[in-house]
PQR file of N, CA, C, O and H, with PARSE charges and radii, in Angstrom:
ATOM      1  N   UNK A   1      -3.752   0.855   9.085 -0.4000 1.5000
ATOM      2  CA  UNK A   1      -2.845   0.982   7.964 -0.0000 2.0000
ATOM      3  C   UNK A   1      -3.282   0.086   6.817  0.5500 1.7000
ATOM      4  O   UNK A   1      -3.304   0.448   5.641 -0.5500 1.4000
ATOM      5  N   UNK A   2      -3.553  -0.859   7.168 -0.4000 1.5000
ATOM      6  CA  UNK A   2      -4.012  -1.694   5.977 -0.0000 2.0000
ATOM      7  C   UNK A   2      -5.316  -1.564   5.014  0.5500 1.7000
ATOM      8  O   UNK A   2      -5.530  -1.805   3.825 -0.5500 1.4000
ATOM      9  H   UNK A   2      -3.535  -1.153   8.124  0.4000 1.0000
ATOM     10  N   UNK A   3      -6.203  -0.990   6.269 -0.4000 1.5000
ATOM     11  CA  UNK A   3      -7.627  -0.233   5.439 -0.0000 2.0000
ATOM     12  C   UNK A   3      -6.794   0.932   4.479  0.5500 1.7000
ATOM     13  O   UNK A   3      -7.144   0.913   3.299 -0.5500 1.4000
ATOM     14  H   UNK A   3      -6.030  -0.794   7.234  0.4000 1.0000
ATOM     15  N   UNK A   4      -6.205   1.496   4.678 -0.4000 1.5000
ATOM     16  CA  UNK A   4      -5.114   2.970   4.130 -0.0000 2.0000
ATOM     17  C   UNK A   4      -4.959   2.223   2.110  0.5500 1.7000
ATOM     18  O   UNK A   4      -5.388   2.475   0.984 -0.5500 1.4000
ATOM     19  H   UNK A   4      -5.921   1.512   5.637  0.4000 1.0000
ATOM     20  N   UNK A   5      -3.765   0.933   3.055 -0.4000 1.5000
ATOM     21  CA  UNK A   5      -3.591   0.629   1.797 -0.0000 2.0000
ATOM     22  C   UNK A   5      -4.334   0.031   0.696  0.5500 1.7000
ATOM     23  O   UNK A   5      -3.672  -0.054  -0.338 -0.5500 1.4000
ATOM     24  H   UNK A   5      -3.417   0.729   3.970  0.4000 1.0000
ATOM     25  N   UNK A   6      -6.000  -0.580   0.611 -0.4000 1.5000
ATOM     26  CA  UNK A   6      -6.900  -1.359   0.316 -0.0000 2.0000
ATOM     27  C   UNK A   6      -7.555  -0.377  -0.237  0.5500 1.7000
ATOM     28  O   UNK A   6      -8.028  -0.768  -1.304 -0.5500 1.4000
ATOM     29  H   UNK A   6      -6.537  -0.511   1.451  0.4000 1.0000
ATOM     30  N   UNK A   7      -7.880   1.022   0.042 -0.4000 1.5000
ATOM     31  CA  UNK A   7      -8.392   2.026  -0.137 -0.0000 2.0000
ATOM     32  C   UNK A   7      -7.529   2.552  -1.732  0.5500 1.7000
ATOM     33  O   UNK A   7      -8.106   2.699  -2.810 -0.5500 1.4000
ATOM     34  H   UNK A   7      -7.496   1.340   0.909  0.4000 1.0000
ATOM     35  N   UNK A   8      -5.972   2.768  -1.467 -0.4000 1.5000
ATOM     36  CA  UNK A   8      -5.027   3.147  -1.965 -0.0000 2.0000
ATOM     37  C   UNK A   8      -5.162   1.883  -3.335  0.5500 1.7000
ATOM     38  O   UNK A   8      -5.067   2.361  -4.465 -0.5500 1.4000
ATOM     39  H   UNK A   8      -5.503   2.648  -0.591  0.4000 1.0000
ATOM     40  N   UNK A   9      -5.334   0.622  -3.254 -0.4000 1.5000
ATOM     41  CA  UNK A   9      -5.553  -0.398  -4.274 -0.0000 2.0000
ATOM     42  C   UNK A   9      -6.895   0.734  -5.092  0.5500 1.7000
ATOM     43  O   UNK A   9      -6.943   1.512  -6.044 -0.5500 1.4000
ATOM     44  H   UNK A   9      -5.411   0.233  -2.335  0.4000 1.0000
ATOM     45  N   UNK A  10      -7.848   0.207  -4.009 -0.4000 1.5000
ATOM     46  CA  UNK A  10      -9.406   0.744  -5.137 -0.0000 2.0000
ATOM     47  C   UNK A  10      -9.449   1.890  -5.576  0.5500 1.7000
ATOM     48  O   UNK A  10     -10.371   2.235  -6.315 -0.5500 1.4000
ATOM     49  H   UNK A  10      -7.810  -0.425  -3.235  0.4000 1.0000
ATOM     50  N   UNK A  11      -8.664   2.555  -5.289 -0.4000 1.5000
ATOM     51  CA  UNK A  11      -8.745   3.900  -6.173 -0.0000 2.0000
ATOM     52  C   UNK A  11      -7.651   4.046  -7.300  0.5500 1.7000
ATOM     53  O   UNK A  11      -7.914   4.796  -8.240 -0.5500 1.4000
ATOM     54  H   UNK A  11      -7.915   2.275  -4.688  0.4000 1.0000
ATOM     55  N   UNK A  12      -6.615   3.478  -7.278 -0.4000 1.5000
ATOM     56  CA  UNK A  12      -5.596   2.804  -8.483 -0.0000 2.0000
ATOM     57  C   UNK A  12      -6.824   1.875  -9.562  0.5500 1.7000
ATOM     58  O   UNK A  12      -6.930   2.255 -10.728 -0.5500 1.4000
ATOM     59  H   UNK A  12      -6.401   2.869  -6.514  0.4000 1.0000
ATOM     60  N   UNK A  13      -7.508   0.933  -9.170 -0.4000 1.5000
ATOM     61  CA  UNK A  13      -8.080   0.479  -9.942 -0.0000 2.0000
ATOM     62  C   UNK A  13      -9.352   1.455 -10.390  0.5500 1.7000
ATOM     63  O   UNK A  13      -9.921   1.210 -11.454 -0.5500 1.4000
ATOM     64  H   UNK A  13      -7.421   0.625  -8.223  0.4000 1.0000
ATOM     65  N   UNK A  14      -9.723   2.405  -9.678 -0.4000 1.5000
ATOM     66  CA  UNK A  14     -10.773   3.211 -10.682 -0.0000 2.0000
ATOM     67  C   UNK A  14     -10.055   4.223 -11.221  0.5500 1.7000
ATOM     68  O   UNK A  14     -10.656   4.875 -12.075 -0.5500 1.4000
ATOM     69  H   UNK A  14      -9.261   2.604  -8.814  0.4000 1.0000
ATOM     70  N   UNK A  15      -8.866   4.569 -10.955 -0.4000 1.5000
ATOM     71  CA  UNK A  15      -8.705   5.651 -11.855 -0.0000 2.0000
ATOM     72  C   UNK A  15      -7.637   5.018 -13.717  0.5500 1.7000
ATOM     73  O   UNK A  15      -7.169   5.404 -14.788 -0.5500 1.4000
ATOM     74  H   UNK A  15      -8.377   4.040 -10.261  0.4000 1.0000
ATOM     75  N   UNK A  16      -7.902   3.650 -12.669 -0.4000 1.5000
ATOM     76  CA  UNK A  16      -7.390   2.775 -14.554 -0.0000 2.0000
ATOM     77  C   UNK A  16      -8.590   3.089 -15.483  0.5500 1.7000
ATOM     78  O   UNK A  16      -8.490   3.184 -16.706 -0.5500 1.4000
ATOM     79  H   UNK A  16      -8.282   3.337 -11.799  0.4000 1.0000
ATOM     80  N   UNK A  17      -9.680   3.231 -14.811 -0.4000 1.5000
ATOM     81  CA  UNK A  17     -10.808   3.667 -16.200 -0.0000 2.0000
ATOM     82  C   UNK A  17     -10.950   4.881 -16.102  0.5500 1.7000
ATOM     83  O   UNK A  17     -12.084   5.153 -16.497 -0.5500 1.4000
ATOM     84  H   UNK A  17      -9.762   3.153 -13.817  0.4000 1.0000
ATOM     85  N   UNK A  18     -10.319   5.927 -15.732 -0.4000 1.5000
ATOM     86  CA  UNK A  18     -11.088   7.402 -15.618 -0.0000 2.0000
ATOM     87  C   UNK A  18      -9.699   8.101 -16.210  0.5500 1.7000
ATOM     88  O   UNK A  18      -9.798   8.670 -17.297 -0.5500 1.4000
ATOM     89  H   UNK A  18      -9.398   5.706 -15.411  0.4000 1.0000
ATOM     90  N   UNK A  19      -8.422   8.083 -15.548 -0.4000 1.5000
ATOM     91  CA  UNK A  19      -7.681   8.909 -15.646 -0.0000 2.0000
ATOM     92  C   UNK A  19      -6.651   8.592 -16.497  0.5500 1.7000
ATOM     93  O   UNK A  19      -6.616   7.644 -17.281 -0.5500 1.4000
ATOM     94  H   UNK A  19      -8.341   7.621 -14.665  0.4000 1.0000
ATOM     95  N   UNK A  20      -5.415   9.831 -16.215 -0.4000 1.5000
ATOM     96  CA  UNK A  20      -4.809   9.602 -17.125 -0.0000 2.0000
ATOM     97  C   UNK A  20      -3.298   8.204 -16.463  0.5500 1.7000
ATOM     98  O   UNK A  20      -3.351   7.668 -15.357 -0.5500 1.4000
ATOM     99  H   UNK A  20      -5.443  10.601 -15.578  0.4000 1.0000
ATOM    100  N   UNK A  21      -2.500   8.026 -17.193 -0.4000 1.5000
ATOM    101  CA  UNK A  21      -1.623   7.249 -17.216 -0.0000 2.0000
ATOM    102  C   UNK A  21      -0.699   7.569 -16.166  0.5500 1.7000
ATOM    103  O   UNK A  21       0.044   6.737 -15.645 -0.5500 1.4000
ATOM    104  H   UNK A  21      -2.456   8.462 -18.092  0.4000 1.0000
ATOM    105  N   UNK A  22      -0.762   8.947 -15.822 -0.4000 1.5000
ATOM    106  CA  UNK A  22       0.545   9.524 -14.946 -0.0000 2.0000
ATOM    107  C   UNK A  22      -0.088   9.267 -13.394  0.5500 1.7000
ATOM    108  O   UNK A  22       0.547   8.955 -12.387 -0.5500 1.4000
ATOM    109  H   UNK A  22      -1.365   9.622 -16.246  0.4000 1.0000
ATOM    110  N   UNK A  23      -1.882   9.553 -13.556 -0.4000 1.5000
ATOM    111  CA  UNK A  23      -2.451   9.575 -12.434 -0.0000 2.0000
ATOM    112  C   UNK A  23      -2.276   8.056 -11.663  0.5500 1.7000
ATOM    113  O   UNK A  23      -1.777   7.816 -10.563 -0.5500 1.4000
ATOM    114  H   UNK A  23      -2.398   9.807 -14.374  0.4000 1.0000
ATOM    115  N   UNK A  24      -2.837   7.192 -12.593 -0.4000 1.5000
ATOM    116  CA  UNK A  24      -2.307   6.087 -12.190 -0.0000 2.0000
ATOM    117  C   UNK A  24      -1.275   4.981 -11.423  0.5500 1.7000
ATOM    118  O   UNK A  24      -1.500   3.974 -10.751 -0.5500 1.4000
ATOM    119  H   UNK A  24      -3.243   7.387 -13.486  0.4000 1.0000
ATOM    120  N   UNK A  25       0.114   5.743 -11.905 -0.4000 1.5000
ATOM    121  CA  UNK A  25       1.526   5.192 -12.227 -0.0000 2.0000
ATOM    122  C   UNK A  25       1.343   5.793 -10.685  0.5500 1.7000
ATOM    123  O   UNK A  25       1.584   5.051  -9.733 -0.5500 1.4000
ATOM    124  H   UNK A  25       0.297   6.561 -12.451  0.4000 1.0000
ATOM    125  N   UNK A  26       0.931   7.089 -10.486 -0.4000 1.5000
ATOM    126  CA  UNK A  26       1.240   7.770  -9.101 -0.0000 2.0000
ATOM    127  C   UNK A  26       0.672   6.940  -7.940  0.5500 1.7000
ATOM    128  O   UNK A  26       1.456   6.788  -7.003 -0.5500 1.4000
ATOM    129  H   UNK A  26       0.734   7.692 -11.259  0.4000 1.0000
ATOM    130  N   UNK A  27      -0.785   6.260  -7.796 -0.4000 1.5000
ATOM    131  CA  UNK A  27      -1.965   5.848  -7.155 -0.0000 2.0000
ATOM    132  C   UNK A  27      -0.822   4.488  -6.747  0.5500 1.7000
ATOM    133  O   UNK A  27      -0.494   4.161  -5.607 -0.5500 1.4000
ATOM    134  H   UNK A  27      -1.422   6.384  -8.558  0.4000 1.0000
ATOM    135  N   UNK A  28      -0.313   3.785  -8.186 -0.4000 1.5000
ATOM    136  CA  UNK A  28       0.459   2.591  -7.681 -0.0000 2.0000
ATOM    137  C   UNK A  28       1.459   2.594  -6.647  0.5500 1.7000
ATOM    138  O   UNK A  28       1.607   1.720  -5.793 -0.5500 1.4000
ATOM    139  H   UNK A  28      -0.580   4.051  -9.112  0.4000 1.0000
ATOM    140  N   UNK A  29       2.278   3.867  -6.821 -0.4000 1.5000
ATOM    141  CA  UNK A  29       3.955   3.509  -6.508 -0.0000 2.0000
ATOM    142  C   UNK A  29       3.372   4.062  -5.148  0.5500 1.7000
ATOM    143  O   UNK A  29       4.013   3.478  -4.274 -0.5500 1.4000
ATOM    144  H   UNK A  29       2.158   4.577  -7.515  0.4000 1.0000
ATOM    145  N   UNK A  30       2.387   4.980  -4.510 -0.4000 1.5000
ATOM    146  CA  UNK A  30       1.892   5.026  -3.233 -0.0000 2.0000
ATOM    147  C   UNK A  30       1.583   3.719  -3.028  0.5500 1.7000
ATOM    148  O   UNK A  30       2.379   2.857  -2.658 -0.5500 1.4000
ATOM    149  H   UNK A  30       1.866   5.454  -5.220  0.4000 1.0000
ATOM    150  N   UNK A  31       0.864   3.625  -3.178 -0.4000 1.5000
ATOM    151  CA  UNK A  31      -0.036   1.847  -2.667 -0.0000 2.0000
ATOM    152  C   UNK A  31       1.455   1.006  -2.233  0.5500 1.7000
ATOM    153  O   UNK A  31       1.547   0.688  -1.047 -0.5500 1.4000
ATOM    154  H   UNK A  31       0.217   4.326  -3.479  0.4000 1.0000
ATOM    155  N   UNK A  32       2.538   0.667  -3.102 -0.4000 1.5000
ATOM    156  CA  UNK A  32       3.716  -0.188  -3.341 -0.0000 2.0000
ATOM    157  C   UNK A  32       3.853   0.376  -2.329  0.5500 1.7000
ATOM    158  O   UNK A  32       3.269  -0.204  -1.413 -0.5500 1.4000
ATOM    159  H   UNK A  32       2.463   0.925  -4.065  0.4000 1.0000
ATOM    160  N   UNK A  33       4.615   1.699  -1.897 -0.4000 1.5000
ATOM    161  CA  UNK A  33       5.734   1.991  -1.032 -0.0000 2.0000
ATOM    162  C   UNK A  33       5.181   2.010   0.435  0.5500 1.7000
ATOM    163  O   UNK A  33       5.903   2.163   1.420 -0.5500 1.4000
ATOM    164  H   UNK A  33       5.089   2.170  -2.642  0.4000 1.0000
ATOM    165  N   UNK A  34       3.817   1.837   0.474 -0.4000 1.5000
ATOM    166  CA  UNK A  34       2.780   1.732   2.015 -0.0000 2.0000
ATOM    167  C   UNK A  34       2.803   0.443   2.138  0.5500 1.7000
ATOM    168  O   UNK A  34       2.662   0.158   3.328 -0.5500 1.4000
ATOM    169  H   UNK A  34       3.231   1.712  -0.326  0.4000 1.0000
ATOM    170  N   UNK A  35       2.924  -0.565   1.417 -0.4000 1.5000
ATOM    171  CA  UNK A  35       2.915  -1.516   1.050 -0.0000 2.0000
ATOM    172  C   UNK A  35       4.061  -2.327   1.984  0.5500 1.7000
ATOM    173  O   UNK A  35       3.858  -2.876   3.067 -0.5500 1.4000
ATOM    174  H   UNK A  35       3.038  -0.334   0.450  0.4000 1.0000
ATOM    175  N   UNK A  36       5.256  -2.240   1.280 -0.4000 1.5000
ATOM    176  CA  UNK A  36       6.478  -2.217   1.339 -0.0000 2.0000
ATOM    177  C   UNK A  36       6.929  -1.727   2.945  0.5500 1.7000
ATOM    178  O   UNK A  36       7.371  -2.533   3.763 -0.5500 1.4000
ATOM    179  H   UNK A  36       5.421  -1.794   0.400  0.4000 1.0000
ATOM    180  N   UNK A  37       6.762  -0.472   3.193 -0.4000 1.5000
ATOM    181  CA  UNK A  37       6.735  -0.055   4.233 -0.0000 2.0000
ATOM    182  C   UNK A  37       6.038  -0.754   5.921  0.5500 1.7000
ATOM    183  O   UNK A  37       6.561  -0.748   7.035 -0.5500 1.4000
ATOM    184  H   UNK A  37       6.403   0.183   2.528  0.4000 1.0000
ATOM    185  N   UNK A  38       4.712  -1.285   5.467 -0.4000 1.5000
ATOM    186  CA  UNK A  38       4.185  -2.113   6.456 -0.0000 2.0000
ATOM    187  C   UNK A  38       4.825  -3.416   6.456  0.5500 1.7000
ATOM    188  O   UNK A  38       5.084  -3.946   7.536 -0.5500 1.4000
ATOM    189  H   UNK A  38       4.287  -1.290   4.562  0.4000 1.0000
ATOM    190  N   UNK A  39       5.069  -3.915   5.500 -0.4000 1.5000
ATOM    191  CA  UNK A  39       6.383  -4.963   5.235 -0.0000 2.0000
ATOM    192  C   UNK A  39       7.147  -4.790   5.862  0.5500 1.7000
ATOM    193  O   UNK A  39       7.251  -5.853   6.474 -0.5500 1.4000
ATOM    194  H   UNK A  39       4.858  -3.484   4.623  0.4000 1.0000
ATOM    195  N   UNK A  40       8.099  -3.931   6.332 -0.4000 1.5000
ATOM    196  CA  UNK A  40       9.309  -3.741   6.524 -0.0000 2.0000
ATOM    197  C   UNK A  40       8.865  -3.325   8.228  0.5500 1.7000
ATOM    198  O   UNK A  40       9.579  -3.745   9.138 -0.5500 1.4000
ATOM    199  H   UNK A  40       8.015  -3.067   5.835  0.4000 1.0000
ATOM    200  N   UNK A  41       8.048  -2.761   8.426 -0.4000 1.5000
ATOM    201  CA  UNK A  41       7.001  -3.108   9.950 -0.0000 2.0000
ATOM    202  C   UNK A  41       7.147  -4.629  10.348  0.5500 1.7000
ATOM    203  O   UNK A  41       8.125  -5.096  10.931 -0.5500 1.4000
ATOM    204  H   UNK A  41       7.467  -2.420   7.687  0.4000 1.0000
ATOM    205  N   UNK A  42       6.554  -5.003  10.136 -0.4000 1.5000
ATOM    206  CA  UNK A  42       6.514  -5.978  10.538 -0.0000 2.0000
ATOM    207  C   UNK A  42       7.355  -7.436  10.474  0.5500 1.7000
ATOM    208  O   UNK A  42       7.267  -8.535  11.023 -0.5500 1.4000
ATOM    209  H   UNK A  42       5.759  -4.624   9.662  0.4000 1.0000
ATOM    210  N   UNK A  43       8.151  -6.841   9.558 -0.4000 1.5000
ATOM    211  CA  UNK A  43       9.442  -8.459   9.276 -0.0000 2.0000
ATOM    212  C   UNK A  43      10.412  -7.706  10.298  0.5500 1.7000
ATOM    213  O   UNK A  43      11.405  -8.341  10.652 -0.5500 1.4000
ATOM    214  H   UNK A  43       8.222  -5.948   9.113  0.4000 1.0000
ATOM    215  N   UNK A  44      10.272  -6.713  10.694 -0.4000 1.5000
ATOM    216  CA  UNK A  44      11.769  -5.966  11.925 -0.0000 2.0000
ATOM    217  C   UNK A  44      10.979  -5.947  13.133  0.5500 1.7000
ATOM    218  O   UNK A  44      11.621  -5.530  14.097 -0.5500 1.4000
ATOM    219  H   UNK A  44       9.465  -6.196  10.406  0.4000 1.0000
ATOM    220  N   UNK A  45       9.673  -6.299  13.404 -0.4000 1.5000
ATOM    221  CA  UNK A  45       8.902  -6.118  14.866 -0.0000 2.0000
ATOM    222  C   UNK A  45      10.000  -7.134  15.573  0.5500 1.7000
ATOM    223  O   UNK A  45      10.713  -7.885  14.907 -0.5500 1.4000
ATOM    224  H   UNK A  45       9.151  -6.638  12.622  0.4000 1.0000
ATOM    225  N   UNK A  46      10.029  -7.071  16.675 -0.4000 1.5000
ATOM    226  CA  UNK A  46      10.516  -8.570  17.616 -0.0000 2.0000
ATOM    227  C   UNK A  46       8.906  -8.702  18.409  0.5500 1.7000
ATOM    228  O   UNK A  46       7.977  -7.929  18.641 -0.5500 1.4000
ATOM    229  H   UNK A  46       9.450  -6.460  17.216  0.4000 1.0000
ATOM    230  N   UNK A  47       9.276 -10.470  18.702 -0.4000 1.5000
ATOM    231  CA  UNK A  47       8.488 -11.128  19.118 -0.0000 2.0000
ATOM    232  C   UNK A  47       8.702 -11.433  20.398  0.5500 1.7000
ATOM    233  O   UNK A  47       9.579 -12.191  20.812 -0.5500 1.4000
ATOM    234  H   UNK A  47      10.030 -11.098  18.513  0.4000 1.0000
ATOM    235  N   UNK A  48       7.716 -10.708  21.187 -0.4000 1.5000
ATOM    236  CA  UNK A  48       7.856 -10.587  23.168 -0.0000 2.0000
ATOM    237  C   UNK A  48       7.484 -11.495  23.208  0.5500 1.7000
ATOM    238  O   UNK A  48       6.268 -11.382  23.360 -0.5500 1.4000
ATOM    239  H   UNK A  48       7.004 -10.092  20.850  0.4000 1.0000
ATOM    240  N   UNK A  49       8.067 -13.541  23.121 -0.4000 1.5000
ATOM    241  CA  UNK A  49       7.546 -14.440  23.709 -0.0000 2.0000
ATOM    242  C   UNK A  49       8.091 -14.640  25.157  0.5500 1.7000
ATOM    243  O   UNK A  49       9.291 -14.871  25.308 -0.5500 1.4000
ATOM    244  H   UNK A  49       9.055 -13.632  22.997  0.4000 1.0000
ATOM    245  N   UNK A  50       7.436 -14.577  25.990 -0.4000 1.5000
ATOM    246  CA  UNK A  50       7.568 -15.288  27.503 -0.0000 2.0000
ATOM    247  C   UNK A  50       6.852 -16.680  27.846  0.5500 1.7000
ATOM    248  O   UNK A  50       5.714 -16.904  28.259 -0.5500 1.4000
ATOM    249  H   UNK A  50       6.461 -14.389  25.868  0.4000 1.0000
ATOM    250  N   UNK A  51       8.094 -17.682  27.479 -0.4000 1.5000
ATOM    251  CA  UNK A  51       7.072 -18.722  27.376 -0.0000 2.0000
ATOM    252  C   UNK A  51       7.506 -19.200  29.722  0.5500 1.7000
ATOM    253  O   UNK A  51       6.881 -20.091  30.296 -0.5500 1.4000
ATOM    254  H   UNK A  51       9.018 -17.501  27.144  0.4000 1.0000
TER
END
């Protein structure tokens, strides 16, 4: 998932020089909400300690 989202960064940043404004805005709020989403993974995981 995280390669997903790193991928989802570098292609937001090349299409800041190629495309248009809408393409962009789109590339971000994916990236954010995968983002966000693995966030929300992992701050609700529980922690199986058996000490």
């Amino acid at each position: 998932m995280d390669t997903i989202i790193f991928l989802l960064i570098l292609t937001t940043l090349f299409a800041m020089r190629t495309a248009r404004l809408w393409v962009v805005v789109a590339f971000f709020v994916v990236a954010l909400a995968a983002t966000l989403l693995l966030f929300n993974h992992h701050a609700t995981s529980k922690l199986p300690l058996n000490f």
